[in-house]
N, C-alpha and C positions, 0 to 999 in steps of 0.2 A: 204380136211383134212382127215388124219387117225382116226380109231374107238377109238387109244390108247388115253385117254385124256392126259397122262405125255407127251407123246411125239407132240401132238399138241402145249402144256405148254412150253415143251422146244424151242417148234419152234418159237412161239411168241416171247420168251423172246431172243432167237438169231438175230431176227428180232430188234427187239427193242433195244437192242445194236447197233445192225450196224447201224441204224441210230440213234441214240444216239452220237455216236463216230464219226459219219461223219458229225451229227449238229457240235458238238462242234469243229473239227475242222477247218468248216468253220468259225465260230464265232468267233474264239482265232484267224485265220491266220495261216499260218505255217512262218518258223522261213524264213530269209531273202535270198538268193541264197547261200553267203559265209558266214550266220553263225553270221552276225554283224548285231546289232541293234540301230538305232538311239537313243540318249533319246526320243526325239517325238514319234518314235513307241513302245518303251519300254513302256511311260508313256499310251498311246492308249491301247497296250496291257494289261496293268495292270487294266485300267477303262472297259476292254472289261471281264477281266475275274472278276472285282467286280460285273458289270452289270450281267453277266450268276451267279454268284452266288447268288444272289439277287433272280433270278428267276428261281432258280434250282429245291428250295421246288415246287411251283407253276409248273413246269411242271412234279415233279415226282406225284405231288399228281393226275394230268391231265392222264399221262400216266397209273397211278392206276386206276384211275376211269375208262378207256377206255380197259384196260386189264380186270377190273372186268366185267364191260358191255360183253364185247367179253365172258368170260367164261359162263356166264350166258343165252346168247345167242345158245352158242355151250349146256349147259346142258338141256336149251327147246324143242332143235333139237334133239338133241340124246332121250329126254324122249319120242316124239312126235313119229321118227321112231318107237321106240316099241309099244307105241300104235298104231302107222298104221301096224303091223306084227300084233300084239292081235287080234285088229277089225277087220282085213279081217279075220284072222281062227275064231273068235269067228261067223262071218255072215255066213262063210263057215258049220259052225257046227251047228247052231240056230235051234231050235224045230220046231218054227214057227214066224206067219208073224209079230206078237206083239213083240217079243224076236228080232226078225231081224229091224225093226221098231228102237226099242227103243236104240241098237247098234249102229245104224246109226245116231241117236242122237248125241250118246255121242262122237261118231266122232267127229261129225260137232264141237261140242264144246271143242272138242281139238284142232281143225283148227281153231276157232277163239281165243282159247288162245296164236297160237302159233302168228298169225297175229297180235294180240297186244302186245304180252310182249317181242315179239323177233325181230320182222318186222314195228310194228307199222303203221301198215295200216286199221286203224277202220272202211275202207270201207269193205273191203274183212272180217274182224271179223265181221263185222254184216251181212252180206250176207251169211257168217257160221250160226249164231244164228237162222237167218229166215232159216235154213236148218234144225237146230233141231228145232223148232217150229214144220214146216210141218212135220217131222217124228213123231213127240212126237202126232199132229194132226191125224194121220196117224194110231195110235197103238191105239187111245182113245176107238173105238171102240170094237176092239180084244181084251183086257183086262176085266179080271171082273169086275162087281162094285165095289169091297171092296180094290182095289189098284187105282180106281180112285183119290181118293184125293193125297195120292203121285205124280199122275203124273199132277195131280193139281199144287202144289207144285211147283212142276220143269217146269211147264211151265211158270210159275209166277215170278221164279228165273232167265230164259231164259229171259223171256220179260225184267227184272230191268235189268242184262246183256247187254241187246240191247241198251238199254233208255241211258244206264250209258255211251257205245260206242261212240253214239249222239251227248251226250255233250262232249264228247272226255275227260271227268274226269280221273283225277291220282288217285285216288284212286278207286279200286271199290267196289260198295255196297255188289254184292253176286261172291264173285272169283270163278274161274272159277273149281277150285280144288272142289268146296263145289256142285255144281251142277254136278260134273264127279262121287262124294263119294255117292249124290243123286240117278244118273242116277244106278250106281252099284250096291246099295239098290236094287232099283227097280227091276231090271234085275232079279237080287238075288232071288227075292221075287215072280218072275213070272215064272223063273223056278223052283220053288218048288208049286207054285200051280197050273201047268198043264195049263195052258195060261190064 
């Protein structure tokens, strides 16, 4: 697909006609060779088109739901690519090994947002999360003491994340949004005090 999101929009929705238009004319029939109709198939006809009207709502509402999934889908991706541009320059540009540490974190925890709310695959989300675990592991020591409990925090918020995966729950306890605003804190807060 294009970067344009309109024009993805339009593509789906031309998509979505054409077979729209080519269901229903399989459903309805096309008219007879010469143009004449029996009452039998008039009367079939007419029961074929009460029946698709019957179930017209039900599949426009289907078609919604399946159009919104898709957009939502495509708007995770698209958010996801930019954070994969960000984190490689921000790891490319990192002071030091805690700052590069704690980047690679917040990766990982965008890879297992993207694997559950766009892919739905809570193996590979959790296989992210135990990525930022080990990094968040990883940076505990290189930081001072006085940003330890933050990353206290966020590793506590990573673990409910993981547990939440587990149980394959629809809802989750800590999203994934609130531990990236955490992670950025942090970051924030470690390059202002020189590691």
């Amino acid at each position: 697909m294009r970067k344009d999101p309109f024009l993805n929009f339009g593509f789906l929705m031309l998509v979505l006609i054409f077979f729209t238009v080519q269901h229903s004319t399989t459903l309805l029939g096309l008219a007879a060779q010469d143009g004449t109709l029996s009452r039998s198939e008039e009367s079939q006809r007419s029961d074929l088109i009460r029946d698709a009207a019957a179930h017209a709502p039900a599949t426009v509402n289907r078609a919604t739901e399946l159009l919104d999934q898709t957009w939502r889908r495509v708007k995770i991706f698209d958010e996801w690519a930019m954070e994969y541009n960000t984190s490689q320059w921000e790891l490319f540009r990192a002071s030091n090994p805690a700052e590069s540490d704690l980047l690679r974190a917040r990766f990982y925890v965008a890879n297992a947002e993207v694997f559950t709310e766009a892919v739905s695959e809570n193996t590979r989300a959790i296989r992210e999360l135990t990525r930022a675990e080990s990094s968040l592991l990883a940076a505990q020591p290189l930081v001072r003491p006085n940003l330890t409990p933050q990353l206290k925090t966020i590793e506590q918020e990573i673990t409910a994340a993981e547990s939440n995966e587990r149980t394959s729950s629809a809802s989750s306890a800590v999203p994934f949004e609130t531990i990236k605003a955490d992670l950025d804190r942090l970051i924030e807060m470690l390059r202002l005090s020189k590691t």
